[in-house]
C-alpha positions as CSV (number, residue, x, y, z in Angstrom):
1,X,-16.8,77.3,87.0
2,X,-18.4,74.7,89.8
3,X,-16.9,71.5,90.7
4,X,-18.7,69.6,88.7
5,X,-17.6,71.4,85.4
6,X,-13.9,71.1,86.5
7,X,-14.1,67.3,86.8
8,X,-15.5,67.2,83.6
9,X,-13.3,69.1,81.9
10,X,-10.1,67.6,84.0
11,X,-11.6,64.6,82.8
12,X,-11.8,65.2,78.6
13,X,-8.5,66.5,78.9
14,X,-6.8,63.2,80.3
15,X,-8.7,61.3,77.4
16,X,-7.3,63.7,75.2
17,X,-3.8,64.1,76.3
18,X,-2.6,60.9,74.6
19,X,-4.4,61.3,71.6
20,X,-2.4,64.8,71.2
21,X,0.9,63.2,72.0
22,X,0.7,60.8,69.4
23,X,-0.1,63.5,67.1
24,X,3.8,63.3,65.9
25,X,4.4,59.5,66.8
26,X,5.9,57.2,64.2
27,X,2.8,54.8,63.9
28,X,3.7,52.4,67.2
29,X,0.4,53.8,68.6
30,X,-3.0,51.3,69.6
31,X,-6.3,53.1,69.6
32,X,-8.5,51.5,72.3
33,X,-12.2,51.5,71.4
34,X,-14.4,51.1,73.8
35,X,-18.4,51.4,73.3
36,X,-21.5,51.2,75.8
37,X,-24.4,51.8,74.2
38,X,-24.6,54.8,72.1
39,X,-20.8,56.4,73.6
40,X,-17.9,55.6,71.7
41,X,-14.6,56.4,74.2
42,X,-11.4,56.4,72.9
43,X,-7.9,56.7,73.8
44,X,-4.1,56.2,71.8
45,X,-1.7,54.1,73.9
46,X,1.5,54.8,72.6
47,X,4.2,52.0,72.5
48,X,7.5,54.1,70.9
49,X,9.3,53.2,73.5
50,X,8.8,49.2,74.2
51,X,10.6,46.8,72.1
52,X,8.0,44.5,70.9
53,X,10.5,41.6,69.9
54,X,10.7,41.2,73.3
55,X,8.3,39.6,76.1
56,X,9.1,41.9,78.5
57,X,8.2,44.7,75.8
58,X,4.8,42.7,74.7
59,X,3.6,42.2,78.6
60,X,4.2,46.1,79.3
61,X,2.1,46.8,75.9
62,X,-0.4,44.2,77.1
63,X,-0.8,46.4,80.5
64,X,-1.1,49.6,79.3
65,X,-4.1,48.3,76.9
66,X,-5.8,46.4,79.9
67,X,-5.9,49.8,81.6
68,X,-6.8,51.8,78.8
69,X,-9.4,49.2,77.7
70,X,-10.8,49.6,81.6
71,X,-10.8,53.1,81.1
72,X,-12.8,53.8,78.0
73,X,-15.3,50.9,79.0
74,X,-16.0,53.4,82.3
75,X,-13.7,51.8,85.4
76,X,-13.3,54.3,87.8
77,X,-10.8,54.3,90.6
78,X,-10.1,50.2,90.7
79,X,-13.6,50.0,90.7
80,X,-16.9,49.6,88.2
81,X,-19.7,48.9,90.6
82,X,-21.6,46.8,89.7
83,X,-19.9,45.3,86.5
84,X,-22.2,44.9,84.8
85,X,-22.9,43.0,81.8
86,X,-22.2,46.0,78.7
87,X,-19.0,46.6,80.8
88,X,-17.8,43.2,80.4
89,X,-18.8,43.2,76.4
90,X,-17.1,46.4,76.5
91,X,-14.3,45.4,77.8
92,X,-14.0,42.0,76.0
93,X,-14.4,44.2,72.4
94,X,-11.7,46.7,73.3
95,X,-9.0,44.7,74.7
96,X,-9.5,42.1,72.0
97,X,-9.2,45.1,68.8
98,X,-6.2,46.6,71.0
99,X,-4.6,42.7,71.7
100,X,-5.2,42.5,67.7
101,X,-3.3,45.8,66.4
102,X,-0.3,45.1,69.0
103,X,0.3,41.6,67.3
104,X,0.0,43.6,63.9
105,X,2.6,46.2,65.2
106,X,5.0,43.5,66.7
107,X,4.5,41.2,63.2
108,X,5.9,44.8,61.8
109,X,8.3,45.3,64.5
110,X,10.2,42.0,64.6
């Protein structure tokens, strides 16, 4: 395999990786969505283990979909260069859906 296939496969398996752990999980799960043009990314933040009654449980939630909202809408290594303007609508589109279905979870939580 060359370097180039290796980062690419490294790379499906980390988007994949939380989407098979949450295979089993008891539904406290956000999907991030993120889309730039034609690509859909995806990834399933799993929240099992924060108390969402809490605010120190809803601001860990909160950062964990910030990152995985970067992530799907392509930021790479702290950095998206330049940001451009489909990064920022995708961005803006995934955190907002992800923001939505963690107050959904924490109405069912509470």
């Amino acid at each position: 395999m060359t370097r180039k296939t290796l980062v690419a496969l490294a790379a499906t398996m980390a988007l994949a990786l939380p989407t098979m752990a949450s295979a089993g999980s008891n539904n406290l799960d956000v999907v991030v969505d993120g889309r730039t043009g034609a690509e859909t990314r995806s990834v399933a933040v799993s929240l099992a283990d924060l108390n969402l009654a809490s605010a120190n449980g809803m601001r860990r939630a909160d950062y964990r979909l910030i990152r995985a909202s970067k992530q799907v809408c392509g930021y790479v290594s702290g950095s998206i260069l330049p940001v451009t303007n489909d990064y920022r609508v995708c961005y803006d589109d995934a955190i907002g859906g992800a923001r939505s279905d963690l107050n959904e979870l924490a109405q069912r939580q509470g």
